[in-house]
Structures are given as C-alpha cells and as structure tokens.
BASE-338068 format. One line per field, with one value per residue (C-alpha): residue number from 1; residue in one letter; x, y, z. Coordinates in Angstrom, 1 decimal. Each point is the difference from the previous one (the first is absolute). Layout:
REM BASE-338068
k [NUM; ...] .
r [A; ...] .
x [X; ...] .
y [Y; ...] .
z [Z; ...] .
REM end
This chain:
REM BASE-338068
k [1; 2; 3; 4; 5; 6; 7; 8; 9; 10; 11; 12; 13; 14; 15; 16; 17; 18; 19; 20; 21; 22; 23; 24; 25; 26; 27; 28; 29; 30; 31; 32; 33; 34; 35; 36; 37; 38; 39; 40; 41; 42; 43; 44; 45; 46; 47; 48; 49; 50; 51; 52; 53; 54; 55; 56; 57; 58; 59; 60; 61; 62; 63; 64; 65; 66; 67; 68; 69; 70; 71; 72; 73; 74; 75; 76; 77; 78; 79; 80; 81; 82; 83; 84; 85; 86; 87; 88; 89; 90; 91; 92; 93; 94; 95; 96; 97; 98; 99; 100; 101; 102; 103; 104; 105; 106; 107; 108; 109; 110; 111; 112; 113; 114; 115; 116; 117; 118; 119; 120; 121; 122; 123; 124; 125; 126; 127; 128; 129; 130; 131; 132; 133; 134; 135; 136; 137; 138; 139; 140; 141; 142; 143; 144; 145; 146; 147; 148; 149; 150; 151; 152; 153; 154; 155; 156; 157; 158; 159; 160; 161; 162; 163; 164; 165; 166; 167; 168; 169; 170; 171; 172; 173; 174; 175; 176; 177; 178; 179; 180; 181; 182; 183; 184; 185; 186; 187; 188; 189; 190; 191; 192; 193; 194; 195; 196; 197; 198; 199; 200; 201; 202; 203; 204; 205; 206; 207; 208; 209; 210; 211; 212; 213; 214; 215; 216; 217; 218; 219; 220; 221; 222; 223; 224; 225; 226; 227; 228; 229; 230; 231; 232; 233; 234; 235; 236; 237; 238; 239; 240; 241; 242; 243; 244; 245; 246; 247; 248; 249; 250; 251; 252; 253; 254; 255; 256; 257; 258; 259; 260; 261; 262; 263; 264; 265; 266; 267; 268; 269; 270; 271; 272; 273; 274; 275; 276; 277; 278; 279; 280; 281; 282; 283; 284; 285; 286; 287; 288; 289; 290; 291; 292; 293; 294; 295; 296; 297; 298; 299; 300; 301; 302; 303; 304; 305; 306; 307; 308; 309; 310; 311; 312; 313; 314; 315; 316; 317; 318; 319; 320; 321; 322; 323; 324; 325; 326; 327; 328; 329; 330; 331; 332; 333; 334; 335; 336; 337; 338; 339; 340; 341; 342; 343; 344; 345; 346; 347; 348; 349; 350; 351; 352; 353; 354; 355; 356; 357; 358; 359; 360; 361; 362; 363; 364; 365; 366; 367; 368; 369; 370; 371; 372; 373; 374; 375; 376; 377; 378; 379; 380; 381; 382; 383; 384; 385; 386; 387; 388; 389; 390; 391; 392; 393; 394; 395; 396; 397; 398; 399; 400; 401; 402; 403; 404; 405; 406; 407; 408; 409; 410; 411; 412; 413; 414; 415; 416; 417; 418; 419; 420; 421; 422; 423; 424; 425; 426; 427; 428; 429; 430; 431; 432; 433; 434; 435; 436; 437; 438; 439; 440; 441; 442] .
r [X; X; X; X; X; X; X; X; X; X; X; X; X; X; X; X; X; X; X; X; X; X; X; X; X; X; X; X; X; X; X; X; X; X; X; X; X; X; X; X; X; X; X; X; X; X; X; X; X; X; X; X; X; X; X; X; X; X; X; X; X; X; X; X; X; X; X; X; X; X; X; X; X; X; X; X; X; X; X; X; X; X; X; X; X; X; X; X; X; X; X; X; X; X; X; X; X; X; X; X; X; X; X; X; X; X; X; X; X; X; X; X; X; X; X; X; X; X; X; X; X; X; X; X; X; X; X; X; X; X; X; X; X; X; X; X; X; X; X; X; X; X; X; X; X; X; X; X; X; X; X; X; X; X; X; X; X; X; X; X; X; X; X; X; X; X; X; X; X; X; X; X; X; X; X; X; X; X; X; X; X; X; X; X; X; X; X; X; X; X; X; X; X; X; X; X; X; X; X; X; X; X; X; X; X; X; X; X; X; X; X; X; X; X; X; X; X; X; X; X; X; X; X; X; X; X; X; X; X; X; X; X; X; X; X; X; X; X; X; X; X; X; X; X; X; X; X; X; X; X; X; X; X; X; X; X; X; X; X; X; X; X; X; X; X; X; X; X; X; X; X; X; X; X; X; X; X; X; X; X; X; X; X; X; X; X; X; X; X; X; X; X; X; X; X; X; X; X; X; X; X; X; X; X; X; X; X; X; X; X; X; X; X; X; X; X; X; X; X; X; X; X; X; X; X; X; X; X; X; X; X; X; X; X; X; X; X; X; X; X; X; X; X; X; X; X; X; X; X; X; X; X; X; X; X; X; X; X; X; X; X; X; X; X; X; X; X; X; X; X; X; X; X; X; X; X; X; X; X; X; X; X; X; X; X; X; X; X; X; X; X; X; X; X; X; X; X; X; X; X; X; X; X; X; X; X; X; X; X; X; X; X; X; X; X; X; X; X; X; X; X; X; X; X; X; X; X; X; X; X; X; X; X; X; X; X; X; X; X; X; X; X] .
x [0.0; 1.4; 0.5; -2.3; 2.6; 0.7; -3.5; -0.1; -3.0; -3.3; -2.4; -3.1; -1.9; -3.4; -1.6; -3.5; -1.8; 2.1; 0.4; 3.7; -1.0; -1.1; 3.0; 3.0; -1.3; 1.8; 3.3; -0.4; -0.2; 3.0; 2.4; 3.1; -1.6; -1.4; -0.2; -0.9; -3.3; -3.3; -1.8; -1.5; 1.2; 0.8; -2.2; -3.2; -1.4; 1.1; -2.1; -3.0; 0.2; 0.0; -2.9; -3.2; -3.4; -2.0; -2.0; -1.0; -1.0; 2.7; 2.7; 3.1; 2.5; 3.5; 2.5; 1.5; 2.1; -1.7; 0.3; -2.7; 1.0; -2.9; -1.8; -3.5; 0.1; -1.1; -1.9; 1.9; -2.1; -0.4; -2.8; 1.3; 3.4; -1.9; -1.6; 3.6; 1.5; -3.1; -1.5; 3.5; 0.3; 0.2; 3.9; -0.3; 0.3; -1.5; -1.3; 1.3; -2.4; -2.4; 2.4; -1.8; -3.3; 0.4; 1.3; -3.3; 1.7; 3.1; 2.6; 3.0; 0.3; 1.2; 2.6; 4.0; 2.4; 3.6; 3.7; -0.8; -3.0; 1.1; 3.9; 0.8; -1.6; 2.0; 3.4; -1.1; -0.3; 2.9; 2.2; -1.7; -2.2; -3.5; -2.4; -2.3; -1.7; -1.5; -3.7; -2.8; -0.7; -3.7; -1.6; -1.9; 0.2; 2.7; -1.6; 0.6; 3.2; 1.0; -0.7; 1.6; 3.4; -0.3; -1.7; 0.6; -3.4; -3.7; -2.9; -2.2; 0.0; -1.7; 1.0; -1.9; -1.4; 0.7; 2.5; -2.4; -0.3; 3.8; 1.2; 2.5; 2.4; 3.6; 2.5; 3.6; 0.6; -1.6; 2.3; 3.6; -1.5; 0.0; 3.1; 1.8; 0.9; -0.1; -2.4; -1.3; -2.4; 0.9; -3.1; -0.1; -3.7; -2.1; -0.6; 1.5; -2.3; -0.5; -2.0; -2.9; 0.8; -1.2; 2.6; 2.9; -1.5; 2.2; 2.9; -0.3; -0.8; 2.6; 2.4; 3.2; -0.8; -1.7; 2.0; -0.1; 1.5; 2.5; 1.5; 1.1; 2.9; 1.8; -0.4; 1.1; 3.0; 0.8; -2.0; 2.3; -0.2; -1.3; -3.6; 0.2; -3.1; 0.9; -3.7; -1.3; -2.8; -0.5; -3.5; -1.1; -2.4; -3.7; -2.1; -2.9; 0.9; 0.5; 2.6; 1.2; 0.9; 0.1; 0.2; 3.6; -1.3; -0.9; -3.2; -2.4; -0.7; 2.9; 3.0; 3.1; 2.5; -1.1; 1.3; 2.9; 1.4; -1.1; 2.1; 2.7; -0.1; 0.1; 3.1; 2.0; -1.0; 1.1; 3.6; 0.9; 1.7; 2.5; 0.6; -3.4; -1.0; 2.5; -2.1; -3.7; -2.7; -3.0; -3.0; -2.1; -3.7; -3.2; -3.2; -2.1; -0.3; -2.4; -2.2; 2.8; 0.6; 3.0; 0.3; 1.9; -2.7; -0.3; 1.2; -1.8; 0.3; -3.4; -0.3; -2.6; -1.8; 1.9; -3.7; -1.9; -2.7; 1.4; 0.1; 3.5; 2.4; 1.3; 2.8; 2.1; -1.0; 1.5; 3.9; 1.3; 3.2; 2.7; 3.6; 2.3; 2.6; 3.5; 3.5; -0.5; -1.4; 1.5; -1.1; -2.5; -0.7; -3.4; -1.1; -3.0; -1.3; -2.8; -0.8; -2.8; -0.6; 0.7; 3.6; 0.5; -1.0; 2.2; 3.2; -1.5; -0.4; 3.7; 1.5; -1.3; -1.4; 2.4; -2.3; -3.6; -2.7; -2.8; -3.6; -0.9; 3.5; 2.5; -3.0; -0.4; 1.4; 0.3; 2.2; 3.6; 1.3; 1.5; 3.8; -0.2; 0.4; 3.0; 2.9; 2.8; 2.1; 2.2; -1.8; 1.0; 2.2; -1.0; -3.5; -1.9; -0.3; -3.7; -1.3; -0.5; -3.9; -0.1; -0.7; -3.2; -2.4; -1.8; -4.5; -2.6; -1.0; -3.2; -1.4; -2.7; -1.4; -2.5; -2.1; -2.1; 0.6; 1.5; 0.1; 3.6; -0.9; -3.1; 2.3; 2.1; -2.0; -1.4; 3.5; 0.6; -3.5; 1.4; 3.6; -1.2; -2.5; 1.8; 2.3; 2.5; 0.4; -0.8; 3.0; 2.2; -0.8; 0.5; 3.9; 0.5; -1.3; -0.1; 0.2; -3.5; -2.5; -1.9; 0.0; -1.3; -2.1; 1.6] .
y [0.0; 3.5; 2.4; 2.8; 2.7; -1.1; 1.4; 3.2; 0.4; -2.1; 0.1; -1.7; -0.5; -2.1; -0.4; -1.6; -3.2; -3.2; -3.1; -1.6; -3.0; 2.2; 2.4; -1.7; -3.8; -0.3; 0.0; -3.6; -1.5; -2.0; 2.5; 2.0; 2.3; -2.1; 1.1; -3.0; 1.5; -0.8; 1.1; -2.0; -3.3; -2.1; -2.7; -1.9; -1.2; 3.9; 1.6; -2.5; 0.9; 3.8; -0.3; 1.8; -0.5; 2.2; 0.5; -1.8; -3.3; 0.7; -0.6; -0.1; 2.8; -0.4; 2.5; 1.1; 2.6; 3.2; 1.9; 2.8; 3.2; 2.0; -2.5; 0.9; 1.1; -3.0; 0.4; 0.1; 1.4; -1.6; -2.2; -1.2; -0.5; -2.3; -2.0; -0.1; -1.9; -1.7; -1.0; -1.4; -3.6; -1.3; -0.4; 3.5; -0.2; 2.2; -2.0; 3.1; -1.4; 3.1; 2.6; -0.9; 0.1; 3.3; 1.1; -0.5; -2.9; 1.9; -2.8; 2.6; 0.5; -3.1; 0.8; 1.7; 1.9; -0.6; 1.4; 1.4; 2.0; 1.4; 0.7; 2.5; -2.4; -2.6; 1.9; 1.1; -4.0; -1.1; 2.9; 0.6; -1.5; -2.1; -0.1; -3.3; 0.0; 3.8; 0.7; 2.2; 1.0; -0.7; -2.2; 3.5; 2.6; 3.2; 2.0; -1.7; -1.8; 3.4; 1.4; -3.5; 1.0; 3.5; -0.6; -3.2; 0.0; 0.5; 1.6; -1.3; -4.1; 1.8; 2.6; 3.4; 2.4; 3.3; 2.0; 0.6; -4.0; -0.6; -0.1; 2.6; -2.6; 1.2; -1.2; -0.9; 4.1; 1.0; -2.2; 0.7; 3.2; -0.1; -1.8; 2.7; -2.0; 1.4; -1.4; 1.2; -1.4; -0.2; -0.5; -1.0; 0.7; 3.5; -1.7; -2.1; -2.5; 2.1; 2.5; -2.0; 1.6; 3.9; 0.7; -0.4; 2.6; 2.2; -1.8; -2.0; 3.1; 2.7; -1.8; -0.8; -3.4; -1.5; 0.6; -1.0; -3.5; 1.6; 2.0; -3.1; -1.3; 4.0; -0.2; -3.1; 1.0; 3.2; 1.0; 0.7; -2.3; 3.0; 0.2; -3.6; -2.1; -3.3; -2.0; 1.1; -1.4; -0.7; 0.4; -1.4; 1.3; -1.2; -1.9; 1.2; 3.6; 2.8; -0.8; 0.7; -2.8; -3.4; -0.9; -1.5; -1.8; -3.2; 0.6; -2.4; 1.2; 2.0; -2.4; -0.7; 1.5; 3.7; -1.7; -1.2; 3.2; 2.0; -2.7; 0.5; 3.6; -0.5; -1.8; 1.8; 3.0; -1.8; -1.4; 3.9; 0.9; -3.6; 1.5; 0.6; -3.3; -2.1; 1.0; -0.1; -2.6; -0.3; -2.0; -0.5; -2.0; -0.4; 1.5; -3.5; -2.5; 1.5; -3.0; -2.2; -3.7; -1.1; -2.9; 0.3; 0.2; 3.4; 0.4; -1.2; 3.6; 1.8; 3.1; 2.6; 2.9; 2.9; 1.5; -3.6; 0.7; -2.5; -4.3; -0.9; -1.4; -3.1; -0.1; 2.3; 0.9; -1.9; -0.1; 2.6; 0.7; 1.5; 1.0; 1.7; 1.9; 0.7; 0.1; -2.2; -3.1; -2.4; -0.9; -2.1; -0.8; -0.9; 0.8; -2.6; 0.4; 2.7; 3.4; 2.3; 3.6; 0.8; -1.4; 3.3; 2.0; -2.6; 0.8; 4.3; -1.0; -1.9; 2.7; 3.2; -0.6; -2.9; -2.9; 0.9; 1.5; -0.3; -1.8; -2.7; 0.4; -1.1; -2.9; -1.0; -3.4; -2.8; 2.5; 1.3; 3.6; 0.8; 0.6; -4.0; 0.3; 1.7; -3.0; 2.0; 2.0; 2.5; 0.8; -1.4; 2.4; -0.6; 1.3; -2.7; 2.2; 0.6; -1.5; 2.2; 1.5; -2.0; -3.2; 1.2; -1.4; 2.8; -0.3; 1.7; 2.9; -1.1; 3.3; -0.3; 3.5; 0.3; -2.8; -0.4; -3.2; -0.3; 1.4; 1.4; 1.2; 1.6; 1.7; 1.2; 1.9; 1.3; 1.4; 1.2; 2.4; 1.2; 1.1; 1.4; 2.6; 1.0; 3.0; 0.0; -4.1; 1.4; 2.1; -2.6; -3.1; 2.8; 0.3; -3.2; -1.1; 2.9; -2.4; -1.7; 3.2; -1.3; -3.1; 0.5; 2.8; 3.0] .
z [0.0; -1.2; 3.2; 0.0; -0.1; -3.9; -0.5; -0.8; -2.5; -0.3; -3.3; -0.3; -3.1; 0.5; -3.5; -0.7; 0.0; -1.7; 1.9; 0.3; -2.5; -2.2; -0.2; 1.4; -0.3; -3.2; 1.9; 1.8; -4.5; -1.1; -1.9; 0.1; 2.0; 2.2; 3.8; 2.7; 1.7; 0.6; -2.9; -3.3; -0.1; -3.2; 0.8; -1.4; 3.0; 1.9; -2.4; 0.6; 3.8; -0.9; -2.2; 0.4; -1.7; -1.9; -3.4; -2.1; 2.4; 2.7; -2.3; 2.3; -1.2; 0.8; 0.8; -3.7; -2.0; -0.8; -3.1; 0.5; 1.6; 0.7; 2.0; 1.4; 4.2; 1.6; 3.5; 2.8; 3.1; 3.2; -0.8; -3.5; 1.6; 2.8; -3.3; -1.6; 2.9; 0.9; 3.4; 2.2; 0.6; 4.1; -0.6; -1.0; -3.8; -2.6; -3.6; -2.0; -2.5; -0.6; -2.3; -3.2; 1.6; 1.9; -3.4; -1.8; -2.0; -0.6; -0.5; -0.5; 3.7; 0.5; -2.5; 0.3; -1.9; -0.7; -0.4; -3.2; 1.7; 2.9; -0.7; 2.5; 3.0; -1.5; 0.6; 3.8; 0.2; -0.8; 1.2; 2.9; 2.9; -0.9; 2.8; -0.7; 3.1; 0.1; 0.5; -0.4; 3.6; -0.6; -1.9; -1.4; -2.8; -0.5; 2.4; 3.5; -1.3; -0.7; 3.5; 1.5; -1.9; 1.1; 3.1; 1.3; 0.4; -1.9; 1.1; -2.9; -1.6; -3.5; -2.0; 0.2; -2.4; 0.9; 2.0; 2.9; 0.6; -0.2; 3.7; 0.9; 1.6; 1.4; -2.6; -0.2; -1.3; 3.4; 1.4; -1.6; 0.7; 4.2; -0.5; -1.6; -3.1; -3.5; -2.4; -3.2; -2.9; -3.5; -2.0; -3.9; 0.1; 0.8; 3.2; 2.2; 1.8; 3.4; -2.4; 1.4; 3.6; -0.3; 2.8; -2.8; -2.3; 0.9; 0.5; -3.2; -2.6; 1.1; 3.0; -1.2; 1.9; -3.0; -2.9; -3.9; -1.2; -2.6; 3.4; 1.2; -1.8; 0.5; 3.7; 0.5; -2.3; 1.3; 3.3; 2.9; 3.5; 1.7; -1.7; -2.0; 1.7; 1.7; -1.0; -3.0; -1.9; -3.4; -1.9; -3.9; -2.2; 1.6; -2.7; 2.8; -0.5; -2.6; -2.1; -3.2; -2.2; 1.7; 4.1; 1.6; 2.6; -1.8; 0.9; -2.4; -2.9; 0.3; -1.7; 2.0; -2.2; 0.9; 3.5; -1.2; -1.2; 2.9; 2.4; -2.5; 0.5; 4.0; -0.6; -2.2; 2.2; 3.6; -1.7; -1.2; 3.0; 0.7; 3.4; 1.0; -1.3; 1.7; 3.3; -1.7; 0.6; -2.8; 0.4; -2.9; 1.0; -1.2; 2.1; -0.6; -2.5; -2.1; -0.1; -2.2; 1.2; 2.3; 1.5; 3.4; 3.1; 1.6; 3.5; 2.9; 1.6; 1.4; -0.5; 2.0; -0.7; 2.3; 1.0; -0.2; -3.3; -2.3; 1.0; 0.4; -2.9; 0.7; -3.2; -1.4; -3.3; -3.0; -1.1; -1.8; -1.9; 2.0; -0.4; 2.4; -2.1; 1.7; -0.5; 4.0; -1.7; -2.0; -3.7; -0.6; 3.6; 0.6; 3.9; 0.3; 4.1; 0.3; -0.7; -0.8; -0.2; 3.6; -0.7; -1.2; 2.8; 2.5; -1.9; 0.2; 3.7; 0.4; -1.8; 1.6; 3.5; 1.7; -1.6; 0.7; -2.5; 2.0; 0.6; -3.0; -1.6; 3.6; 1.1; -3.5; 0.5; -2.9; -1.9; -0.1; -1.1; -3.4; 2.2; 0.3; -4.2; 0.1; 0.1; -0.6; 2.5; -2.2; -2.8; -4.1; -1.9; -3.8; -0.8; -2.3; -2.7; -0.8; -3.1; -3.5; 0.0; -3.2; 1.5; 0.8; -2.8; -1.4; 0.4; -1.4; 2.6; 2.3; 1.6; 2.6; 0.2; 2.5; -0.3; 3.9; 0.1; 3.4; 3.3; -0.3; -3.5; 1.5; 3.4; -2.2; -2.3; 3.1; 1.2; -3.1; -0.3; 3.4; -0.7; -3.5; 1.7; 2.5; -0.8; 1.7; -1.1; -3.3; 0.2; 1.6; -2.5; -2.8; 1.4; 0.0; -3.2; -2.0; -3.4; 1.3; 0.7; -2.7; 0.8; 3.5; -1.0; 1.7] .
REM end
C-alpha cells in the first residue's frame, strides 16, 4: 500500500450507466490482450449459466459481442433493478435472470463491447489499476448513487423531477470545505450534476470553484502549489442535459466513444505536468449500471434511508467498470476485494482528516478505500504514453435534445429555465460560455 504522503492530488471522474460485463468484460477473452479477471468467460456452458429469457418464447439470450453503438436506455430504477436481479435465493443469491425482461425484450443488454470500442479504457487497463469488484452503492438509478458517491449517503431510493424534490444533502464539497482542503469542479457540460441543488447556483455559474473542462489540462500544467486544488472533480457532457452535439457520459443512447475521447482528454491533461502527476491519484467509475447485464452478485451490504422514508436496500447496486489511474499501481494489476462508491470518500477521509469521513462512509463495512489500490510505494517514472485520438472509431453523431423522457431529463430542464431567467445567472452563464448564448437562449 502507497503511503499517503505520496498523494498529493486526487481526481474523480464517475461517468454513466454501463455495467463491467458490458464495458470491460471483453478483457477476461483469450488474446494478446488478454487480462486474468472476472469478466466474460470463453465458455459454452458459462454462457448458458448467464443466460436470460426473453421474446419471442423466452428464448435464452447469451451474453454476446455488440456492434451497435447507439443503443436504446434501458430501465434502471429501483424497481426494475429489483426485477433485473430477481427475488434473492435463502443462501442469499440473486437469479440475475430479468435484464431482457426489464428491457421490454431488449436482448442488447445482455450484450458487451471490446478493445476496438473502447480504446482509451483499454489503455487505463493494462497500464493501470482494474477494479473488478466495485459496486453501485445502491441497487437504484443516478440520482441516489450520485448522492451515495458524494454523500456517502441518500436521502431518496428514486430519482426526482425537479430541483425542489432533490434533497439538499451535505456533500463531499461541504466537506473538503470545513476541512480546509481545496477542491474545484471542471465540467465539460453547461452544468455539472449538483445543478440539481439551487444552493450551487451561484457557486456553479460565476465561482471559480466550478470551472470549464478545456481549463483543466493548463492548470494542471502550469497552476502554482499555492492555489492548485488537491480533489478536483471531473464532469462529461450529460446526455440528460443541454448539450450541444452528442453526451460523454456514456449515457444510452449516447455511444461510448464521445466517452472515450473525453477520458482521453482527462489523461492527456493529468500526465502534462510529470511532477504533478507522479503524486496524482485518478478514479474513473460509473454512477450505476444503466440497466446492462453483469454477472457477479451484488454485495450483501444494507443500506438505510438517513431520515427512515424509504425500505432499506439490502445489495449494493450492480458492478460497474472501474479503474484507479496512478503512477502508485502497477500495470495491469487487477485489485479484485470490494469497493463501491464510498471507497472514494474513505481514501478523501484517510487523506485529509486522520482516516475518518464520517456517518455511512467510516461504518460502511463490507468495503475497502480506493488507498488499499495503490500497491506501489515510490511512484513509476515513465508515463505510458496515451494513445493517438485516432483509435477512437469515428460514429455517426446521436443528439438527444430535450426529449422528457426521464426524470433527470425532466430536473434538468427545470434547472435550466431557472439559471436562464435569472439575471444575474444570465449574466454569469453568458461569461462563461459566451460561444453558446444562443444556444441556451440568452
């Protein structure tokens, strides 16, 4: 385990709704690129076990390549989660029989990409650390996975529809904040996620707290020690929210490769300053699985409503793809014990206040801290060298618009509305993205 003082800078990127199958599955295939984990296996009778039914007839649909990129957003709230995994066994086993079927018959969630798909997260694998045992929190949608990874805890089990429902919950910026740690928000998108809390509206339009994406790679280059922030947080372009052209999050429909260039970006940005890098931590997870198959069982881990209005989870949520990128790990290592969201918080916690976060992060038990990643105790000298943006395959460009067709889509649109009436946001979002007054309508 690396010692704490070789941590200097921590940057989190949580991106949107794949399962680890789906994404990083590929990896476990016989090949030259072939990294020992537990993903999808090259066997007849492992894809029987993983099948699940659906139209026509209950046809059992195997896990298998997929070739389609804009692939339609399957459900993935509480309740079709709870039909995904189906009703737990008395040894405490889930079927994970009902993807198709929660799907409406669509068979392509039980399907997963390769190398040749998602290059850049194929580089972070094999020069970096794979976590193969990292959950959802909850077995729920973006919204109180969300609040779990910036909470360590969740107020709501469903996602809401407007800003006034979302629950203003202390998060880990109020924390770094009391804790006299610098922290700052670089955001691809018009708004970063925490929009949906009014009490950022200020903060988030004009505070040089929340910054633009394409300010990231210069400070991270050139920034002095004296103002450079030790947590920052990295945002995509939301398929959920205004956007021009199409999301990186990898939010369904959105394709993955609008991801994979936005991760790439990340990269090249974190590796411009060597010096700075040697002593920099990057996280890169998913919110939730997005409704897409995997087929590890969740975690045994309950999980209860702070204020007592929801029933209690009794899982975490799904896997998800994770990778912890660091000159402290070793290549290719694959870090296989447990971790979800809160894993982040634990190593914010051990890093900044002598070990301890706080209430649903410390007494979180079942899962370790993203520090117990980090195998290496001086950090590697030579910088994998990222790969060319050309490896990216090129797609045709899916834009969502402003279709209210879910609840974030629907919150968002409502924050939106807000910001663009309001003067003196007016003013502030004008500043910022002069280039898009149009766009936005101011």
């Amino acid at each position: 385990m690396a010692d704490l003082n070789s941590v200097e800078t921590i940057v989190v990127v949580i991106m949107e709704n794949r399962s680890f199958d789906h994404l990083l599955g590929y990896l476990n295939l016989p090949g030259s690129g072939r990294i020992a984990l537990d993903g999808i296996q090259d066997s007849e009778q492992w894809r029987r076990s993983c099948a699940n039914p659906g139209p026509p007839n209950n046809f059992m649909y195997e896990p298998t390549p997929l070739a389609e990129l804009h692939v339609t957003d399957p459900p993935h709230e509480r309740a079709n989660i709870a039909l995904q995994l189906g009703e737990r066994s008395a040894e405490g086993v889930f079927p994970m029989k009902g993807f198709i079927h929660s799907a409406g018959g669509n068979s392509q969630v039980m399907q997963y990409y390769d190398a040749a798909t998602v290059p850049v997260t194929d580089f972070f694998a094999h020069n970096f650390a794979l976590c193969d045992r990292w959950f959802a929190p909850l077995p729920a949608g973006t919204q109180p996975n969300r609040l779990m990874a910036m909470s360590g805890q969740s107020w709501i089990d469903t996602n809401v529809s407007t800003p006034l429902q979302f629950p203003d919950q202390q998060l880990v910026y109020d924390w770094l904040t009391r804790h006299g740690v610098r922290w700052r928000v670089y955001h691809q998108g018009f708004f970063p996620f925490f929009a949906l809390m009014p009490r950022w509206y200020p903060k988030m339009a004009s505070s040089d707290d929340f910054r633009r994406f394409d300010r990231l790679k210069l400070d991270f280059e050139l920034e002095t020690d004296a103002t450079f922030p030790s947590v920052i947080f990295v945002e995509p372009k939301y398929t959920d929210s205004p956007h021009v052209g199409e999301g990186t999050d990898d939010h369904s429909p959105s394709s993955v490769l609008g991801g994979q260039a936005f991760l790439l970006d990340i990269y090249n940005a974190v590796v411009a300053n060597p010096v700075r890098w040697r002593k920099t931590v990057m996280i890169v997870t998913y919110d939730e699985h997005g409704g897409f198959f995997d087929h590890v069982q969740p975690l045994p881990i309950v999980t209860r409503d702070p204020k007592g209005r929801y029933p209690d989870f009794t899982s975490t949520g799904v896997r998800v793809p994770s990778i912890v990128i660091s000159p402290l790990v070793s290549a290719g290592l694959v870090y296989s014990r447990p971790l979800d969201h809160t894993s982040i918080l634990k190593f914010i916690g051990q890093k900044f206040n002598a070990g301890s976060y706080g209430p649903g992060v410390d007494d979180r038990g079942g899962v370790g801290s993203v520090l117990d990643v980090l195998d290496l105790n001086s950090p590697r000298q030579l910088i994998p060298p990222p790969p060319d943006p050309s490896v990216i395959p090129a797609a045709p460009q899916y834009v969502r618009g402003f279709k209210s067709q879910t609840e974030n889509v629907k919150i968002f649109q409502d924050v939106t509305h807000q910001l663009t009436v309001t003067p003196e946001y007016r003013h502030a979002l004008a500043t910022k993205f002069p280039e898009y007054r149009d766009f936005l309508g101011i």
